[in-house]
MDAnalysis code that builds the backbone (N, CA, C; Angstrom):
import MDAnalysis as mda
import numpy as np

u = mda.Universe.empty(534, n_residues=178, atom_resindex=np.repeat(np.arange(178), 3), trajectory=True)
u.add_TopologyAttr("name", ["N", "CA", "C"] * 178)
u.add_TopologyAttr("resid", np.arange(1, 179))
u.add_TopologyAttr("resname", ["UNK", "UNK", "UNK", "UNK", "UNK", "UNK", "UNK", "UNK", "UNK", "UNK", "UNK", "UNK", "UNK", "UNK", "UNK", "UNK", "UNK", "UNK", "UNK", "UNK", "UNK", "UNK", "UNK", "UNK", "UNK", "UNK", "UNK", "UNK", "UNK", "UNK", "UNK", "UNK", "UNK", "UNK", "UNK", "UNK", "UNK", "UNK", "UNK", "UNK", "UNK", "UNK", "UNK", "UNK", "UNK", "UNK", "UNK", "UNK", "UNK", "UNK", "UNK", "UNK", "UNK", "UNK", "UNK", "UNK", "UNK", "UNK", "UNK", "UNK", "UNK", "UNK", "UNK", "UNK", "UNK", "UNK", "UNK", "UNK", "UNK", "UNK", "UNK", "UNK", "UNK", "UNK", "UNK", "UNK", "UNK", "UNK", "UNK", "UNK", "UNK", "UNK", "UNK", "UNK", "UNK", "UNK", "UNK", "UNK", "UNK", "UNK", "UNK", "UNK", "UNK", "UNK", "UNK", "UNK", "UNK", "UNK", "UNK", "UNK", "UNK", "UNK", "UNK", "UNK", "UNK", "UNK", "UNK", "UNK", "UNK", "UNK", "UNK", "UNK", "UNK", "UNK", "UNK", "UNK", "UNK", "UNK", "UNK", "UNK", "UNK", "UNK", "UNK", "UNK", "UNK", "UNK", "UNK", "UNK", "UNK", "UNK", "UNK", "UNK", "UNK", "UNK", "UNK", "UNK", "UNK", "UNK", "UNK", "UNK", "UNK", "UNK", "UNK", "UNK", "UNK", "UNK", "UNK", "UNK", "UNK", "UNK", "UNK", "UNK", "UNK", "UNK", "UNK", "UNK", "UNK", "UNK", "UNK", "UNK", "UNK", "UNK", "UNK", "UNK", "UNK", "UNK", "UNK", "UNK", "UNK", "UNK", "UNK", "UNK", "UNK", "UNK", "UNK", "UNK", "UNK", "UNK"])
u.atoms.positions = np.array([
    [-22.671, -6.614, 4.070],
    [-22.023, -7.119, 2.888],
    [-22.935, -6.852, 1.696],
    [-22.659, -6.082, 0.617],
    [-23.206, -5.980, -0.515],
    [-22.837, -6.803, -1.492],
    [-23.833, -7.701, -1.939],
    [-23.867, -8.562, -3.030],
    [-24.459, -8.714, -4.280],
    [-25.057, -6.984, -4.592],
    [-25.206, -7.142, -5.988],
    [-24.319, -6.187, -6.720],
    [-23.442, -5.858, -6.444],
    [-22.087, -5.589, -6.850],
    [-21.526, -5.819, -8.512],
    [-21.738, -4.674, -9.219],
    [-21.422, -5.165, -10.562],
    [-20.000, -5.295, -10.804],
    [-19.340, -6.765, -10.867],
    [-17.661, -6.757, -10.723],
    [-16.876, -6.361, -11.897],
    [-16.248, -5.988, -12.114],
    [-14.912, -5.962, -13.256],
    [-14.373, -7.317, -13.843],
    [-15.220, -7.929, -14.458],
    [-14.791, -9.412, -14.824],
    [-15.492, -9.856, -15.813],
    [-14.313, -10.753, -16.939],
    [-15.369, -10.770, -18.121],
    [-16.401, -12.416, -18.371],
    [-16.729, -12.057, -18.985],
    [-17.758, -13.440, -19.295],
    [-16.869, -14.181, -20.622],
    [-16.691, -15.055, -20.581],
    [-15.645, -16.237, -21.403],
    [-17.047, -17.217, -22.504],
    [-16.975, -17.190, -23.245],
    [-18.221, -17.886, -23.712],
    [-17.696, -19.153, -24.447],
    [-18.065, -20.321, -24.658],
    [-18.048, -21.580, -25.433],
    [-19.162, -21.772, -25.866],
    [-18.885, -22.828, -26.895],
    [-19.866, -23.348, -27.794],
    [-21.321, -23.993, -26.533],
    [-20.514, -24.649, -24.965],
    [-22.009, -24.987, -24.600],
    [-22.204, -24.431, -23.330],
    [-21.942, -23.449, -23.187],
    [-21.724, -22.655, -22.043],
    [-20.912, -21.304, -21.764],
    [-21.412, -20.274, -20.501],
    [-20.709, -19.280, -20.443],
    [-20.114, -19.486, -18.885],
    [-18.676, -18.718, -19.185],
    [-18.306, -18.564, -17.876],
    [-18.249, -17.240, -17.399],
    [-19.284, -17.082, -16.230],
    [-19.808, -15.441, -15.816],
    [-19.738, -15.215, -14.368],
    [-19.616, -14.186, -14.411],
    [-19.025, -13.714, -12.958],
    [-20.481, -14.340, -11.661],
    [-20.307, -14.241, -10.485],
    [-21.244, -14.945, -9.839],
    [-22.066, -13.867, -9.588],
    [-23.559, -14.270, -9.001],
    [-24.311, -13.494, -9.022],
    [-25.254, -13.845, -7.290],
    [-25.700, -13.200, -6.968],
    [-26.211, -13.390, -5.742],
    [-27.245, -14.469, -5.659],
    [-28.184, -14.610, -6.647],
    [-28.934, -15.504, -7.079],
    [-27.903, -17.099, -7.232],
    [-26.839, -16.911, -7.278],
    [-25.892, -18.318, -7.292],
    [-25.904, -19.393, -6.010],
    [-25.935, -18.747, -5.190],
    [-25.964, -18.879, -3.752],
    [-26.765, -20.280, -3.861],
    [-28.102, -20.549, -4.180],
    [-28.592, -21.835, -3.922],
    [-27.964, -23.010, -4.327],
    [-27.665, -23.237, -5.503],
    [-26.924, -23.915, -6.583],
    [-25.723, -24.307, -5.198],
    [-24.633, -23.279, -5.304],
    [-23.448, -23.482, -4.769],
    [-23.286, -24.218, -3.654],
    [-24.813, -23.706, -3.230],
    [-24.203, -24.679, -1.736],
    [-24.744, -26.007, -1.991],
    [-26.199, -26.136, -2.468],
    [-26.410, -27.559, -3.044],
    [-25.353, -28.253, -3.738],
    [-24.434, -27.951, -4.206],
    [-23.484, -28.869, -5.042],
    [-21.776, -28.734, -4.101],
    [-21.841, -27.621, -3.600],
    [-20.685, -27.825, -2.480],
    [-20.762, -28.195, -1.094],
    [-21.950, -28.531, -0.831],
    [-22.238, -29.291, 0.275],
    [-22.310, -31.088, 0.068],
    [-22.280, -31.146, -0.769],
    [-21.723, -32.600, -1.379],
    [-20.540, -33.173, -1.360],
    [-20.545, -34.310, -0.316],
    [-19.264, -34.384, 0.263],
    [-18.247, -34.841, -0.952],
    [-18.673, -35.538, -2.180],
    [-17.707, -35.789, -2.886],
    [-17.322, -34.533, -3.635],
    [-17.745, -33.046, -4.072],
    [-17.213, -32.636, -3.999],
    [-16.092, -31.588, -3.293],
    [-16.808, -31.531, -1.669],
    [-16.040, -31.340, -1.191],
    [-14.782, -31.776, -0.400],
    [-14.442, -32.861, -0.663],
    [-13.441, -33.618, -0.433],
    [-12.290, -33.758, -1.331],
    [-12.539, -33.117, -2.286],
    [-11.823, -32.865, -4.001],
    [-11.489, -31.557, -3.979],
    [-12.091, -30.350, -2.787],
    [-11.146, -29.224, -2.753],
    [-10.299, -29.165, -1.862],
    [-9.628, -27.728, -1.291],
    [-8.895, -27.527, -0.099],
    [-10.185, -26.740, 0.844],
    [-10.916, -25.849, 0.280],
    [-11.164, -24.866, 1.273],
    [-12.584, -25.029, 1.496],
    [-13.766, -26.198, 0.815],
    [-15.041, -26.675, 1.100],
    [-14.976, -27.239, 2.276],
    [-15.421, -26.885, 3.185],
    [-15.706, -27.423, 4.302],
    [-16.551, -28.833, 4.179],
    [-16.956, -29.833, 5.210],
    [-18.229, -30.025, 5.204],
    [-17.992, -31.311, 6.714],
    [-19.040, -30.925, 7.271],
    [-20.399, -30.020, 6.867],
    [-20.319, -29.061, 6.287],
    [-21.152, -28.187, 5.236],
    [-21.141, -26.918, 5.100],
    [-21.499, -25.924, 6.265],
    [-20.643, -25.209, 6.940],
    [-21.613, -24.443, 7.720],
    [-22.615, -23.542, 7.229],
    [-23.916, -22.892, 8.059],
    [-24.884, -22.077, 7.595],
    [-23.659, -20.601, 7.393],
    [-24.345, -19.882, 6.506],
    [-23.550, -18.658, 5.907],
    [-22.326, -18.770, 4.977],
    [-21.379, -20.056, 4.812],
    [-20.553, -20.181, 4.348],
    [-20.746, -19.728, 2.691],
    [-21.663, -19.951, 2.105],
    [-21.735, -19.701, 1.202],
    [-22.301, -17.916, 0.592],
    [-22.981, -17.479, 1.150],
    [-23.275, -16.076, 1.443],
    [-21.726, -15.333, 1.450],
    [-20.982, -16.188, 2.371],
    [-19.877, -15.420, 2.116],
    [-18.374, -15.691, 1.062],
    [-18.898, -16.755, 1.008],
    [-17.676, -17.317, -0.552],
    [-18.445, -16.207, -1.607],
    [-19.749, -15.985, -1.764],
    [-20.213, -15.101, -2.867],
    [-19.899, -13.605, -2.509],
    [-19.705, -13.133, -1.433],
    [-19.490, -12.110, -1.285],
    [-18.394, -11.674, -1.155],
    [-17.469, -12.354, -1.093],
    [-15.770, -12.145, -1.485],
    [-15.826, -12.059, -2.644],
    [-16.515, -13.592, -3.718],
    [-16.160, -13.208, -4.953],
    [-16.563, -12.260, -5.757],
    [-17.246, -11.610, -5.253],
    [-18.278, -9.881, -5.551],
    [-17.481, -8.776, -5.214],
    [-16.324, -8.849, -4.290],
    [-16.066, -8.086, -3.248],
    [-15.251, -6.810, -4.627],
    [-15.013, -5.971, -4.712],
    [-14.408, -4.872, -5.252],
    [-12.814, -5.536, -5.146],
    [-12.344, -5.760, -3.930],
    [-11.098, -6.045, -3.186],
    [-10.829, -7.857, -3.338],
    [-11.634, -8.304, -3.852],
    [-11.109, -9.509, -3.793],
    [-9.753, -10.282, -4.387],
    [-9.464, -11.066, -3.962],
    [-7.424, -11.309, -4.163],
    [-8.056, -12.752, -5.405],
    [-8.895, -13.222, -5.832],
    [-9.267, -14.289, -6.419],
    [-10.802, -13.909, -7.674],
    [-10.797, -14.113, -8.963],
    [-11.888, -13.964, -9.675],
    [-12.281, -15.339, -10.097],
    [-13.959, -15.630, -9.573],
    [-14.346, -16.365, -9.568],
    [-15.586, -16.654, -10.414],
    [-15.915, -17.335, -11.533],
    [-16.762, -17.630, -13.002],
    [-17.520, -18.680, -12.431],
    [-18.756, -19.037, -12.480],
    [-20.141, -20.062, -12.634],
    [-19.714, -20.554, -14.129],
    [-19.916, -21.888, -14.195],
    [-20.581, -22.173, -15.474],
    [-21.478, -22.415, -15.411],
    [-22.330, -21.328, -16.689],
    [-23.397, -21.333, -16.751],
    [-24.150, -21.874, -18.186],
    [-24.920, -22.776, -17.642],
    [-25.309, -23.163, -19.067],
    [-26.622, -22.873, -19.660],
    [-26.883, -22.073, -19.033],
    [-28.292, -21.628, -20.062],
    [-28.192, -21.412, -21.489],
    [-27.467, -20.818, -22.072],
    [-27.296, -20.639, -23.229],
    [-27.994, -21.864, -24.586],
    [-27.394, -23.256, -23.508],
    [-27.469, -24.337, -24.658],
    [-28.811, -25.161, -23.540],
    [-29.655, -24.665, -23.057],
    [-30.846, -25.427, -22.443],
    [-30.441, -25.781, -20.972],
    [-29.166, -25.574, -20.499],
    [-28.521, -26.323, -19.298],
    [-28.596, -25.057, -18.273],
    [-28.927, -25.801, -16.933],
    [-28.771, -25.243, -15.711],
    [-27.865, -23.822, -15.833],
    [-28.416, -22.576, -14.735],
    [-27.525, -21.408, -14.343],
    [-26.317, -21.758, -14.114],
    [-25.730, -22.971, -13.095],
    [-24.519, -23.363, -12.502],
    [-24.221, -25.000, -12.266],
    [-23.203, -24.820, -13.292],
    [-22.635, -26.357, -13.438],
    [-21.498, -27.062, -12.032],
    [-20.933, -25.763, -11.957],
    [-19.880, -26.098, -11.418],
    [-19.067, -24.605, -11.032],
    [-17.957, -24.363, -10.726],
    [-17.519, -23.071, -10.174],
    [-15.765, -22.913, -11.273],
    [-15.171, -22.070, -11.568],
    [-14.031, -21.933, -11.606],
    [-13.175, -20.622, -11.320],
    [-11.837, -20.712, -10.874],
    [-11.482, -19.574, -10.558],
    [-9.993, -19.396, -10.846],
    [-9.310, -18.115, -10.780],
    [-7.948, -17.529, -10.982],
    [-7.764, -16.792, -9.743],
    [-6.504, -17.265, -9.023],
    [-5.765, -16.079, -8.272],
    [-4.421, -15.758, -8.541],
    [-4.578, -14.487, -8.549],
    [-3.376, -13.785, -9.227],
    [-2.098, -14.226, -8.429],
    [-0.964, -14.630, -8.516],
    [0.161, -15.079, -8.037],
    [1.184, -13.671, -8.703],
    [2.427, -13.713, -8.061],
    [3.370, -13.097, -8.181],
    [4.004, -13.432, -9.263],
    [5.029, -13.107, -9.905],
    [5.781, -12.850, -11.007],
    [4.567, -13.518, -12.400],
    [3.855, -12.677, -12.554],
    [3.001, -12.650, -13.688],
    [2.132, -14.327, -13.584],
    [1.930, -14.479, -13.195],
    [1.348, -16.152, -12.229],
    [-0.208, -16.294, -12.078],
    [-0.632, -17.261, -12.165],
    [-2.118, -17.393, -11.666],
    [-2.247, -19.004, -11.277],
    [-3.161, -18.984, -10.726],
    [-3.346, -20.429, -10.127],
    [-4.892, -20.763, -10.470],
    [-5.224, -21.683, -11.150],
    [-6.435, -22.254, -11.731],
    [-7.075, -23.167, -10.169],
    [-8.615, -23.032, -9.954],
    [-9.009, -23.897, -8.996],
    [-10.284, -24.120, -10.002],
    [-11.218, -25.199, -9.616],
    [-12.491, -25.545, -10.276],
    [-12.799, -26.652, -9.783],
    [-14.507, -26.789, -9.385],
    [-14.870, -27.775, -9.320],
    [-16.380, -28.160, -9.851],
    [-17.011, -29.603, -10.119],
    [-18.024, -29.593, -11.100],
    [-18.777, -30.197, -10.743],
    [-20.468, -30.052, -10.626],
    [-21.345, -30.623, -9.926],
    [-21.048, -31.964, -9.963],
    [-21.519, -32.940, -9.412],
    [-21.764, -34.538, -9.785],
    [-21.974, -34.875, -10.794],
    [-23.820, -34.679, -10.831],
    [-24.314, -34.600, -11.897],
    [-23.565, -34.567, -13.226],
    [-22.729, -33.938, -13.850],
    [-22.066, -33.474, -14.273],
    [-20.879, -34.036, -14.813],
    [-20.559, -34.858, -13.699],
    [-18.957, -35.312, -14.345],
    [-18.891, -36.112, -15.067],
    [-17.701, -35.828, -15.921],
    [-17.780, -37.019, -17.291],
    [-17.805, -36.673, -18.381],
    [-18.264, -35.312, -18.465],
    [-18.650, -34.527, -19.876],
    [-18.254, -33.841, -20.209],
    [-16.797, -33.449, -20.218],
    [-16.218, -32.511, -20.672],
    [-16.001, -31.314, -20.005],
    [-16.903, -31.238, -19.240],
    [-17.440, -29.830, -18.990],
    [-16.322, -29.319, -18.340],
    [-15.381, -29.624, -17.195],
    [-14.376, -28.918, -16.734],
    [-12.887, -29.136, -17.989],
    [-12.721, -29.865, -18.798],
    [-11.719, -29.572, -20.112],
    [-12.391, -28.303, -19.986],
    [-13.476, -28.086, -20.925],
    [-13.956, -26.925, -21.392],
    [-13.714, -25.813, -21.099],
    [-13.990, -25.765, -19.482],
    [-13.786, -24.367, -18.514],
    [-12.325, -24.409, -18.914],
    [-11.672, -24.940, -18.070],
    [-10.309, -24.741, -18.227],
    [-9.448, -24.370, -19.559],
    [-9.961, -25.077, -20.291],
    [-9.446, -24.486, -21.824],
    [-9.772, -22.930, -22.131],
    [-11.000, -22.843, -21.629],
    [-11.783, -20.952, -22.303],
    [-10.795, -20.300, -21.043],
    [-10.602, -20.760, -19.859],
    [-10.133, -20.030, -19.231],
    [-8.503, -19.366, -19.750],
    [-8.118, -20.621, -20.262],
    [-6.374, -20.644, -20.442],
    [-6.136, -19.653, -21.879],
    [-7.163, -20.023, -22.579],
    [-7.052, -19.021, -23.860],
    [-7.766, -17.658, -23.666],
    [-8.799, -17.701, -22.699],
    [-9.074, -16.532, -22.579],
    [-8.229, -15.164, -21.444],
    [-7.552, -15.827, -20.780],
    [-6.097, -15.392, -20.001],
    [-6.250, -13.843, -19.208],
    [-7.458, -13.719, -18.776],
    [-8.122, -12.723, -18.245],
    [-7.444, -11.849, -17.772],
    [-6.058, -12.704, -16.960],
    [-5.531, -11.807, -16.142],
    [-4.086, -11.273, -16.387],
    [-4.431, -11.520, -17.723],
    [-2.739, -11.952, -18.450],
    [-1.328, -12.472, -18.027],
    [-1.726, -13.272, -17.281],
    [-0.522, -14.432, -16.968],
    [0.089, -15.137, -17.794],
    [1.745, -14.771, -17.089],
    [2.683, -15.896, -18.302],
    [2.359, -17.472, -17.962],
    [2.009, -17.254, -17.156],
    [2.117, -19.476, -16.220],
    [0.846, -19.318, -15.977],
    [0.309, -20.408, -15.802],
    [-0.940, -20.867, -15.013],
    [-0.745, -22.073, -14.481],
    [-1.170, -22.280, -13.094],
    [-0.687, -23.298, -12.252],
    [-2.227, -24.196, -11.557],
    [-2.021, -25.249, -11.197],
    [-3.442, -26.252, -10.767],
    [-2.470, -27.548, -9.958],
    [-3.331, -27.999, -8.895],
    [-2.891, -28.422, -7.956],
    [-4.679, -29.355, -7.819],
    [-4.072, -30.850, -8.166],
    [-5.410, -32.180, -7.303],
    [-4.996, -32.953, -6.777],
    [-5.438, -33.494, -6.074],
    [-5.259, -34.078, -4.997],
    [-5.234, -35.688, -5.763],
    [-4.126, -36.030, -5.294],
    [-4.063, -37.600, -6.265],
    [-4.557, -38.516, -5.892],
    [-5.745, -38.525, -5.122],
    [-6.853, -39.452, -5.562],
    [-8.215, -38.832, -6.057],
    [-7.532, -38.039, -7.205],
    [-8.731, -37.326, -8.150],
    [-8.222, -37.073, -9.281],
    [-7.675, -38.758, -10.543],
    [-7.327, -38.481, -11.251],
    [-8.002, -38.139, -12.543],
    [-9.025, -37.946, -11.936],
    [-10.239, -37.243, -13.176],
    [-9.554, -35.627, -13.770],
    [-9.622, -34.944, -12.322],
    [-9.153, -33.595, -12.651],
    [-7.413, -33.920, -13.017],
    [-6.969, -34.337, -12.926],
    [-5.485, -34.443, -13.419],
    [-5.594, -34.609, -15.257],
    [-6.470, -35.672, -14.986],
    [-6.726, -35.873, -16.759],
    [-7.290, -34.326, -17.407],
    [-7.323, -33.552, -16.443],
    [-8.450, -32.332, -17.006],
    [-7.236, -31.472, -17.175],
    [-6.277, -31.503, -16.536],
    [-5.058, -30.637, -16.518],
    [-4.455, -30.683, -17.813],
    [-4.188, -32.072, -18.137],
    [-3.102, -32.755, -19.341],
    [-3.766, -32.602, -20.575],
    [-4.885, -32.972, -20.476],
    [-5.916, -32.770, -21.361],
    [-6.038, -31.034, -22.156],
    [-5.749, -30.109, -21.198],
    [-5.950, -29.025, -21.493],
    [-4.160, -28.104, -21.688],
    [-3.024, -29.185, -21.389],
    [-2.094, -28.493, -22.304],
    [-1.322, -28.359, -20.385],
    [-1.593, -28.374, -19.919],
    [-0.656, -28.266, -18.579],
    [0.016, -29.675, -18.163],
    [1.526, -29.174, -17.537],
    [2.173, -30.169, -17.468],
    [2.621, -30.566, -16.119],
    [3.195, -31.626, -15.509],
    [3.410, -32.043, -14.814],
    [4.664, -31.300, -13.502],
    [4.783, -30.755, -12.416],
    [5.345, -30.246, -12.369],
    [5.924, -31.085, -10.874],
    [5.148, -31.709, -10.077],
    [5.968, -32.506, -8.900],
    [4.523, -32.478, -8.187],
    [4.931, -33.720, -7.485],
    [4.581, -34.034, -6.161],
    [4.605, -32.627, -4.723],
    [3.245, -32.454, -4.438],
    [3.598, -31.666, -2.762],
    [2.344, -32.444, -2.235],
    [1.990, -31.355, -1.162],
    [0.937, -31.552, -0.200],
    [-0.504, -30.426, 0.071],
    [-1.522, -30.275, 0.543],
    [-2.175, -29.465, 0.470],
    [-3.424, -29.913, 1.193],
    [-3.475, -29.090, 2.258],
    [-4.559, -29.071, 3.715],
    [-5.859, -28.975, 3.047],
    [-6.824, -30.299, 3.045],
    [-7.838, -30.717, 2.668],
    [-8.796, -30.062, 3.954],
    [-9.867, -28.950, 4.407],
    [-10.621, -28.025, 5.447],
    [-11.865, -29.693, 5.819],
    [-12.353, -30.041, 4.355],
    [-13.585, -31.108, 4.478],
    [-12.697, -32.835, 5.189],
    [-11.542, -32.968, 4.960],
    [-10.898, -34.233, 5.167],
    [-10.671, -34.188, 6.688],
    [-9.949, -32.198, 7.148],
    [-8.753, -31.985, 8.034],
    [-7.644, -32.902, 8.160],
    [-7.464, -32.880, 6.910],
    [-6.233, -33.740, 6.822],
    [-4.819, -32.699, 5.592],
    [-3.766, -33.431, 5.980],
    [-3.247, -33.204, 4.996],
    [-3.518, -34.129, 3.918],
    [-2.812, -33.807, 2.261],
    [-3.826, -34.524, 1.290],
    [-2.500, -34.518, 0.654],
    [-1.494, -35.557, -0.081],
    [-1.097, -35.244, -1.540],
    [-1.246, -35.065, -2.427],
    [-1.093, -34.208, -3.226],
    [-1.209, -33.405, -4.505],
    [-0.227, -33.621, -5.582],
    [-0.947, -33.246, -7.173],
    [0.037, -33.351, -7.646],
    [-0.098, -31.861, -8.130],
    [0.784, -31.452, -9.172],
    [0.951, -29.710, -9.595],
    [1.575, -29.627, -10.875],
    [0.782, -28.852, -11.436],
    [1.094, -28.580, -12.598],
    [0.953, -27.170, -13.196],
    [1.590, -27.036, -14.323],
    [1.666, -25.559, -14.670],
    [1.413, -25.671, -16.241],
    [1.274, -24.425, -16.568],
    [0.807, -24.122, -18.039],
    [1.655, -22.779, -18.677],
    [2.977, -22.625, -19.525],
    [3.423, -21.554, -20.233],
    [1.772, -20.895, -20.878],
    [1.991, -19.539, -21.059],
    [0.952, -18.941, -21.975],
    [1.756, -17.905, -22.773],
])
């Protein structure tokens, strides 16, 4: 697996942070903060335990030439702050579609910082999608507030296979015109 791979993906910048493609050097960060069960219990596809390699290879998909998903670090060096805050990502969906995922260290929460992503992401529209779609799990109405907050609306009630819970999880879903 080659992982220093220069990808086709742009860097999104804000006033306190950049959002930049991942880098092999990410790898420590990621798993320190996704091996944390509260945040992995807030995705679908974080395992945890973390297994050994899991992360070696979440970075090397998101490197991959072929990958079906583009995946941004926030990085905050820019304004004095840590390489990696937190993770966010787009996968391309069918009829002009994308689906928003993100999640944000501990440390971290509370501060804006995922509005932020999500906003540079939605205006910066990388992949030029008419919709953008996001899906949390409703006992995480932090990120829901992060949805509404950033202009996406309410779209229904489903479900969605939690890997760290092995459970099924209810969700709520929402979408964004662009």
């Amino acid at each position: 697996m080659k992982l220093d791979t220069i990808i086709n993906q742009p860097v999104i910048e804000t006033e306190r942070f950049d959002l930049r493609p991942l880098r092999k050097s990410d790898m420590g960060l990621i798993e320190h903060y996704a091996s944390d069960e509260r945040v992995a219990r807030m995705t679908t596809s974080i395992p945890h335990p973390l297994p050994p390699a899991a992360t070696e290879a979440f970075v090397g998909r998101a490197m991959a030439d072929d990958r079906d998903e583009d995946v941004w670090a926030m990085d905050g060096t820019k304004d004095g702050g840590p390489e990696l805050m937190g993770l966010i990502s787009l996968q391309k969906m069918d009829r002009d579609q994308a689906e928003v995922g993100y999640w944000v260290a501990p440390i971290f929460w509370n501060t804006g910082l995922a509005s932020m992503a999500v906003e540079a992401l939605v205006v910066a529209n990388p992949l030029g999608s008419a919709n953008m779609f996001a899906s949390v799990f409703q006992d995480n109405p932090a990120s829901a507030r992060v949805l509404t907050h950033c202009g996406f609306q309410y779209l229904g009630d489903a479900e969605s296979f939690s890997v760290a819970r092995d459970a099924t999880v209810p969700t709520w879903t929402y979408s964004r015109k662009l």
